[in-house]
C-alpha positions in Angstrom: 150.7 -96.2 85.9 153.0 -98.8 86.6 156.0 -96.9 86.7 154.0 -95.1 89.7 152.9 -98.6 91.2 156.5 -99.6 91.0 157.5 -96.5 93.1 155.4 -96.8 95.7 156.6 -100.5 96.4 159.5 -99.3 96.5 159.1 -96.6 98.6 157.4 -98.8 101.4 159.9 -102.4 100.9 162.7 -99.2 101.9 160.3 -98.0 104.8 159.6 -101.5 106.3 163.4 -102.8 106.0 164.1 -99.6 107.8 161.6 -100.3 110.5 162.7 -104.1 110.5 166.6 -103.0 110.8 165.4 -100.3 113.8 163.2 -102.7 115.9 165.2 -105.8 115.1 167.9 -104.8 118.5 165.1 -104.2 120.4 163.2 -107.4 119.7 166.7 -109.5 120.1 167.1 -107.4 123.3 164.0 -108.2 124.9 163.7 -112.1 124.0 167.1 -112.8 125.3 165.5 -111.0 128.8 163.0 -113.7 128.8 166.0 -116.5 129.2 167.4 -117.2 132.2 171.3 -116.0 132.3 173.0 -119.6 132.0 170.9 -119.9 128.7 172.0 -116.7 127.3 175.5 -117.1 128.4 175.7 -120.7 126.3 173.8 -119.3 123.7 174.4 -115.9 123.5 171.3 -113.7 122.0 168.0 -115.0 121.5 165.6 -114.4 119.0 163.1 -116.4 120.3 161.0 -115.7 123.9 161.9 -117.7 126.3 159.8 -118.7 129.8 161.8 -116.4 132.3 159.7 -113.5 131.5 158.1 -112.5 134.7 161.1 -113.7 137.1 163.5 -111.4 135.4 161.6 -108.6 135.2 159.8 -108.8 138.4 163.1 -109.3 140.4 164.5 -106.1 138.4 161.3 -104.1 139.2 161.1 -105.2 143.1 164.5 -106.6 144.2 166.9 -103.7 144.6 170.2 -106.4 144.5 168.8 -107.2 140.6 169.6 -103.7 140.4 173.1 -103.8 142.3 172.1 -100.7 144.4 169.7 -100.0 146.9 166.7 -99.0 144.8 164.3 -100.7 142.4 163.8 -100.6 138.9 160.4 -99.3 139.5 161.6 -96.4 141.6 164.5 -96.1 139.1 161.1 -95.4 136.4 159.9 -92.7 138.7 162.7 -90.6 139.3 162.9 -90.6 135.3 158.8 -89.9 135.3 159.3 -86.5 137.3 162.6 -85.6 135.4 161.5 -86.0 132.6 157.6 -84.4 133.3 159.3 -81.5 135.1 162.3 -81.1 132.3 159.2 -80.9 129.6 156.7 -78.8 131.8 159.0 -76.7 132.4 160.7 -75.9 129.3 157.3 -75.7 127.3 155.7 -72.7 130.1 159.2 -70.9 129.8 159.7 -71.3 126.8 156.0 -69.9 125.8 156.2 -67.2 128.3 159.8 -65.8 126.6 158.3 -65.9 123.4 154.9 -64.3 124.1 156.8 -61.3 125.8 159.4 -61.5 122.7 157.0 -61.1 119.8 154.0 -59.5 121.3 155.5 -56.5 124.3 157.9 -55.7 121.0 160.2 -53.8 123.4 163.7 -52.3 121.6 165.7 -55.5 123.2 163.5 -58.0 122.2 165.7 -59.2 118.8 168.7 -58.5 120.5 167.6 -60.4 124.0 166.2 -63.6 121.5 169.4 -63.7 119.8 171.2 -63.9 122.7 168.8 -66.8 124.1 169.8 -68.3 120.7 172.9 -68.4 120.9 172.7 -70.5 124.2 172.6 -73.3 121.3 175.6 -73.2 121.1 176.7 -73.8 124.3 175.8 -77.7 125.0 175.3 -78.9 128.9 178.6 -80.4 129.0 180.0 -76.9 128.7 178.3 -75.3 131.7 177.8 -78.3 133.8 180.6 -76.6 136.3 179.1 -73.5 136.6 175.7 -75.0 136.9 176.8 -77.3 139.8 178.3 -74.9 141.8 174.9 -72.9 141.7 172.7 -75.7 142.4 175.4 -76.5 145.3 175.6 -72.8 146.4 171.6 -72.9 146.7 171.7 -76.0 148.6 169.4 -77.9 146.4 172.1 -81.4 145.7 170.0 -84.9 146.0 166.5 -83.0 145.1 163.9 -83.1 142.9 164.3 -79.2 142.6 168.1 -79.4 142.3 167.5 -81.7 138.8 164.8 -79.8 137.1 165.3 -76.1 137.6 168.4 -74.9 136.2 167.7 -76.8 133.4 163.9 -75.6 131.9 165.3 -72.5 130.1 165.4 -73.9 126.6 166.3 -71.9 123.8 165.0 -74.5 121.1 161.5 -74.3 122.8 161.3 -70.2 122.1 162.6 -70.3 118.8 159.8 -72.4 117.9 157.2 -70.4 120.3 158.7 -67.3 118.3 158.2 -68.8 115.1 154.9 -69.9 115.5 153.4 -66.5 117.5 155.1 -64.7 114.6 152.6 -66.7 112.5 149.7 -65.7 114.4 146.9 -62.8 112.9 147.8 -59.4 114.2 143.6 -59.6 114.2 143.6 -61.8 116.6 145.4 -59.2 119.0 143.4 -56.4 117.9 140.3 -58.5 118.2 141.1 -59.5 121.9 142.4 -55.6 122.6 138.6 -54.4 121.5 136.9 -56.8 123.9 138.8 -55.8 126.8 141.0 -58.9 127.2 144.7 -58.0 128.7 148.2 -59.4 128.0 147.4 -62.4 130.5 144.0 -63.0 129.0 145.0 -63.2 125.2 147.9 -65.0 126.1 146.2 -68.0 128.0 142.5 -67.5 126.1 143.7 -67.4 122.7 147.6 -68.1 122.4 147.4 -71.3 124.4 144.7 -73.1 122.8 146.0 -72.2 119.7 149.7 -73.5 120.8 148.4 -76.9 121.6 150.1 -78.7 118.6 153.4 -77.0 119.3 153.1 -77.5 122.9 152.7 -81.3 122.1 156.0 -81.6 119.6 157.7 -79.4 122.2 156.4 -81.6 124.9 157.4 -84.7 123.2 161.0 -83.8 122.1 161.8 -82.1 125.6 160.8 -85.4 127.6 162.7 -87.9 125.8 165.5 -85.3 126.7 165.4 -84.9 130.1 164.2 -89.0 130.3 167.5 -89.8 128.4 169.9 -87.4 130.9 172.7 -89.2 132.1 175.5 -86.5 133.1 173.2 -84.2 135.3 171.5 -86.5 137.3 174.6 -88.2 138.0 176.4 -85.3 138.9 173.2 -83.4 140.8 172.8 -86.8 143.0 174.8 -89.3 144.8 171.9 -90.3 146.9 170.6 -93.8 145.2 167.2 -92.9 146.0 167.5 -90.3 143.6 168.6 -92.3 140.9 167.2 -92.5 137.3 167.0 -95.5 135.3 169.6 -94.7 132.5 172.0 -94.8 135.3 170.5 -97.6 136.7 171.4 -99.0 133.1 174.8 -98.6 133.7 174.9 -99.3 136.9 174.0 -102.8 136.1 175.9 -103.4 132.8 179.4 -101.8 134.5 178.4 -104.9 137.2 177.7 -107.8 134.3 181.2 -109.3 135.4 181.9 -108.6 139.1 182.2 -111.2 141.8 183.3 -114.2 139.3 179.5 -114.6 138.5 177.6 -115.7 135.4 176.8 -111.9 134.3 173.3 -111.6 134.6 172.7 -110.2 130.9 168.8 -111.0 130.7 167.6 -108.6 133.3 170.2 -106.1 132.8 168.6 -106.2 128.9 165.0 -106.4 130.9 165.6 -103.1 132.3 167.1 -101.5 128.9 163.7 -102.3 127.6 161.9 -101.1 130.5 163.7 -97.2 130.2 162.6 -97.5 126.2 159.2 -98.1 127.1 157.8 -94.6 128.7 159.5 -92.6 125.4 158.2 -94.7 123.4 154.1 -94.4 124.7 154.5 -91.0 124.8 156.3 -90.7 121.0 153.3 -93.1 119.9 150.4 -91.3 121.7 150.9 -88.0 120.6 152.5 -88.7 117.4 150.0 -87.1 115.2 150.2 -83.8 117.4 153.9 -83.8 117.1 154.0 -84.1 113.4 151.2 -81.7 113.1 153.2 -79.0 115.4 156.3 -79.5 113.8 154.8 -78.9 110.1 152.1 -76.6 110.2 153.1 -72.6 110.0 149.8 -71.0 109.3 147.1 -71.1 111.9 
């Protein structure tokens, strides 16, 4: 008994020391954003709020020049939003789709065809990102909302786990569906879907914070500001920090570091239980 009490203190003084030493940046981060940037620059980093709070991070949501370009912070946050919506939405219906006609059409190049999907693994973004931009240009689709999501929402991590997790699915279920008359399209969005909604949310989840955190594409795909996402809004302003002979302005250009963690974050937290759930469970 006490060797088992013992344990689990143990366990959890590890668990909140590794949850103090991952939120500890961020907290420092965002109370030095609260200071104004002659404070911070005598200073240096804050641990304590200070009262600057909703000048700093009102000028970098509103005032394009906190940003050192000609957009906000806010429309900064909604280029990101759609990127990162259509990078998830996009991958998850492909990605379900590939796998559905994978496991369930059982055609003779279906291991062959996965394998070669697979294999895409292997080939990161920074590897294709010449060949990709020359299609994108060729199609005429630069500075565009289209331009950034489509050639990227074939994901072959997304069908390996759709294949996984339809592989784990009752052959009843199909014969079940076959005797009441249901098609292919039926059974795939009556019965696969709903049952897919676990995986769909850890798929969901891990294929956002992806496309949120892309840095390399959008910057290549775009040189219209407008279109401009807030990580490279980030380093917009911190490549700026020391231009002009200027006290750097290190408080907002943490305020808006904290503002591109937020959105990841809500959606990490909000579906967390989903996204543990999908990634876990193999036997529906």
């Amino acid at each position: 008994m006490y060797q088992s009490k013992w344990r689990i203190f143990t366990n959890h003084t590890i668990l909140v020391l590794g949850a103090l030493f991952m939120i500890l940046p961020v907290w420092v981060a965002f109370a030095s954003s609260t200071h104004t940037r002659e404070y911070v620059f005598q200073h240096g980093l804050q641990f304590w709020p200070g009262g600057e709070f909703f000048s700093n991070y009102g000028a970098i949501l509103f005032d394009a020049e906190a940003t050192k370009g000609r957009v906000t912070a806010l429309e900064m946050l909604f280029n990101s939003m759609v990127l990162g919506l259509g990078f998830a939405i996009g991958k998850v219906i492909i990605s379900m789709m590939a796998a559905y006609a994978i496991v369930y059409f059982r055609f003779k190049l279906a291991v062959p065809l996965f394998w070669i999907i697979f294999s895409t693994l292997l080939l990161p973004l920074e590897v294709r990102i010449v060949p990709s931009y020359e299609v994108v240009a060729s199609l005429g689709l630069l500075n565009s909302y289209t331009g950034l999501i489509l050639p990227l929402i074939a994901s072959a991590t997304g069908t390996f786990f759709f294949r996984q997790f339809y592989r784990s699915v009752p052959d009843e279920l199909l014969e079940a569906a076959r005797l009441d008359g249901a098609g292919a399209l039926r059974f795939f969005i009556d019965i696969l879907v709903p049952l897919s909604v676990t995986m769909i949310a850890a798929i969901f989840i891990i294929m956002f914070v992806v496309g949120w955190n892309q840095y390399l594409w959008p910057l290549l795909m775009t040189t219209d500001d407008q279109l401009y996402t807030i990580v490279i809004g980030i380093k917009q302003v911190y490549n700026s920090l020391y231009e002009g002979g200027q006290i750097p302005q290190f408080p907002k250009a943490f305020a808006l570091t904290i503002m591109a963690s937020i959105p990841p974050v809500l959606v990490v937290v909000i579906f967390q239980r989903m996204f543990v759930k999908g990634l876990v469970e193999t036997e529906k």
